[in-house]
C-alpha positions as CSV (number, residue, x, y, z in Angstrom):
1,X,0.0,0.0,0.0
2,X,2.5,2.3,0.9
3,X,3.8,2.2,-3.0
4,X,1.1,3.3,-4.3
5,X,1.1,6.4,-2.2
6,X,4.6,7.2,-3.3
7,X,3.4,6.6,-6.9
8,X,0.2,8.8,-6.4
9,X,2.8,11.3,-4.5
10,X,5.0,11.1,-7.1
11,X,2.4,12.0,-10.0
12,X,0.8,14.1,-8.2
13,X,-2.6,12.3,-7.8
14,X,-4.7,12.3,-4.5
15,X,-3.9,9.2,-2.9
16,X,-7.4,7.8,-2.9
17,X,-7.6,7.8,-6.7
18,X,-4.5,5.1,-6.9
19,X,-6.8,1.7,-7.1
20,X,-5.0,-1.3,-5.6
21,X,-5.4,-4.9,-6.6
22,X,-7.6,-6.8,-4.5
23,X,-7.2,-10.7,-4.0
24,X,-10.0,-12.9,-2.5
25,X,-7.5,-13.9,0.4
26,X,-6.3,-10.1,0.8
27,X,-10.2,-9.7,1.2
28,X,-10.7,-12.3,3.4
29,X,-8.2,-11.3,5.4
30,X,-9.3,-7.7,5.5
31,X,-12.6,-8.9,6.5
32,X,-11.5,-11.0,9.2
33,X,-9.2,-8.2,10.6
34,X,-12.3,-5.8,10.7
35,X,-15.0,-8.1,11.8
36,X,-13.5,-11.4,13.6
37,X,-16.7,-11.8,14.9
38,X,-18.1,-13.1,11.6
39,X,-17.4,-16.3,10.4
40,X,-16.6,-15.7,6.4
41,X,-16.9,-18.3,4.3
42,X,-14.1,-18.7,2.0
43,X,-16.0,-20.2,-0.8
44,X,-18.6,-17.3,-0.9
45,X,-16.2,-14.8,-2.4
46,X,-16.8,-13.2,-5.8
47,X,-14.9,-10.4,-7.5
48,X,-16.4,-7.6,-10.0
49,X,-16.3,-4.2,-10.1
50,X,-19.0,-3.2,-7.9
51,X,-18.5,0.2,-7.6
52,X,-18.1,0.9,-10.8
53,X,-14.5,2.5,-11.0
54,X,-12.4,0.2,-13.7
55,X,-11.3,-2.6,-11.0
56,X,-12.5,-5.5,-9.4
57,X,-13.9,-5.8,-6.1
58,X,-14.4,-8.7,-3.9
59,X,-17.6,-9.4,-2.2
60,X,-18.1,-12.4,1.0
61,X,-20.4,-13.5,2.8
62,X,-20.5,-14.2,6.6
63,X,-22.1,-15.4,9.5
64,X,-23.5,-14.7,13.1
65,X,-25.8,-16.4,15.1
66,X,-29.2,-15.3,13.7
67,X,-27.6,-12.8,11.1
68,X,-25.7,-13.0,7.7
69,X,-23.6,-10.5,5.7
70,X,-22.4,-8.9,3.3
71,X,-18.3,-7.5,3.4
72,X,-17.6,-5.2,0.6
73,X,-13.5,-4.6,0.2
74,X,-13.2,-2.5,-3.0
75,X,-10.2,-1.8,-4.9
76,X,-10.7,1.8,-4.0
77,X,-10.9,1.6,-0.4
78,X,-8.9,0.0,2.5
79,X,-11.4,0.0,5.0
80,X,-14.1,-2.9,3.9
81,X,-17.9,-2.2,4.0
82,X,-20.3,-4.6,5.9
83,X,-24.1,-4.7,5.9
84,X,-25.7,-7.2,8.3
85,X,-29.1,-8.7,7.6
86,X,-31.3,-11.1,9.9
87,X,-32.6,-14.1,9.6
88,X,-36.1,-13.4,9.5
89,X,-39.1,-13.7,7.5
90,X,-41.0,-10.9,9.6
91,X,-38.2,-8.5,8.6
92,X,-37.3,-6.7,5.7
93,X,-33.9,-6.2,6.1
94,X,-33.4,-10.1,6.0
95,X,-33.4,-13.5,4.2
96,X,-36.1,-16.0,5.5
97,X,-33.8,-19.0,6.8
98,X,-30.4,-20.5,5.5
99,X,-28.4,-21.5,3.8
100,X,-27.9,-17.9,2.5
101,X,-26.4,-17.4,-1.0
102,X,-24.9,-14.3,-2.4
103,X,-25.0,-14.0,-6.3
104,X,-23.7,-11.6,-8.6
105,X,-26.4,-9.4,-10.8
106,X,-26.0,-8.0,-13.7
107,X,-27.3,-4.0,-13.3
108,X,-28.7,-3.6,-16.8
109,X,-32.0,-3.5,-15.6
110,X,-34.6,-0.4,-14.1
111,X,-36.0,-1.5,-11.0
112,X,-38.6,1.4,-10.9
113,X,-41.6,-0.9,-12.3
114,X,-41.0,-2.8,-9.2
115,X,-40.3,-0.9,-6.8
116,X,-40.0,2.4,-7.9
117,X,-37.4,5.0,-8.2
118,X,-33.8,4.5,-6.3
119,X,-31.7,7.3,-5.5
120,X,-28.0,6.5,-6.1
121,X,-29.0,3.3,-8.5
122,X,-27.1,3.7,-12.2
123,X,-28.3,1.2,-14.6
124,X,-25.0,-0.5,-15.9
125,X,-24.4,-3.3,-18.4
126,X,-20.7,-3.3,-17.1
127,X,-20.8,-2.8,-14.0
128,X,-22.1,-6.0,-11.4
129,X,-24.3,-6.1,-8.2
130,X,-24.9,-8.9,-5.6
131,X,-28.0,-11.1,-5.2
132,X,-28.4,-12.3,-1.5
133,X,-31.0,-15.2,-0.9
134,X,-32.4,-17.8,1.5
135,X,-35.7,-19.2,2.1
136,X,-38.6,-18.3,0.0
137,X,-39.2,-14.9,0.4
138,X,-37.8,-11.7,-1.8
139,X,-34.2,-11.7,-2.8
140,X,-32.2,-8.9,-1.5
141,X,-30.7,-6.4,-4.4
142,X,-27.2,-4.8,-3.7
143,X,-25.9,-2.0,-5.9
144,X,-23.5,0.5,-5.5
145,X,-24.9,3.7,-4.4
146,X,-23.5,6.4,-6.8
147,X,-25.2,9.0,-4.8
148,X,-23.9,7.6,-1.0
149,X,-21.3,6.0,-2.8
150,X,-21.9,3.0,-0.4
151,X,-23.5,-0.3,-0.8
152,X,-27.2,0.1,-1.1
153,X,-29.7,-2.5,-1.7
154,X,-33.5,-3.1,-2.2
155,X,-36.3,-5.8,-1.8
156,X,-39.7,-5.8,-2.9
């Protein structure tokens, strides 16, 4: 990390647009450091660019007692973003029962018919989101927020 500050320095470009590479194990490990309260399962990670910069991302999914999430380590970043869901059918902010599965989604779509406008939501047929599932109830939509520039999502 610290060369690609001296790089950035060096051009004269503001550190924090200098992407780095992201690994799935650099992500793991990221995640881990920040949250070693989640169990993250190794076999969960997928990479894309999900915010929508030029570089991939990585995207995991953990665990709690009662609660699943989603880490987010971009390429951008070094500081991981982590949204926590329940396990819940009575709440919307959660999948209905496990085994949860994240998925990526392609963003070439307008989600306005169902569920209406989204501040922050770009359609984009390069860039991906993440589909989080489990049980029968509504899938949960992640996208990158353009306008929070943080992970947002949506369910019907």
């Amino acid at each position: 990390m610290i060369w690609i500050l001296l790089v950035a320095a060096l051009l004269g470009l503001p550190a924090q647009s200098v992407t780095r590479q992201v690994t799935r194990d650099g992500a793991l490990r990221q995640l881990s450091s920040a949250r070693p309260d989640i169990r993250w399962d190794p076999k969960s990670g997928l990479i894309a660019d999900f915010d929508c910069d030029g570089s991939p991302d990585v995207a995991f999914l953990g665990r709690t007692e009662g609660k699943v999430f989603v880490g987010l380590v971009r390429a951008a970043s070094t500081k991981p973003e982590i949204l926590e869901f329940a396990v819940d059918p009575a709440v919307q902010a959660a999948i209905c029962n496990e085994p949860a599965k994240l998925a990526l989604e392609s963003l070439d779509y307008d989600p306005t018919e169902a569920v209406g406008r989204i501040d922050g939501f770009v359609r984009s047929r390069r860039c991906k989101g993440l589909v989080l599932s489990g049980g029968d109830c509504d899938e949960i939509h992640l996208f990158w927020n353009h306008k929070t520039h943080r992970l947002g999502w949506w369910r019907l």
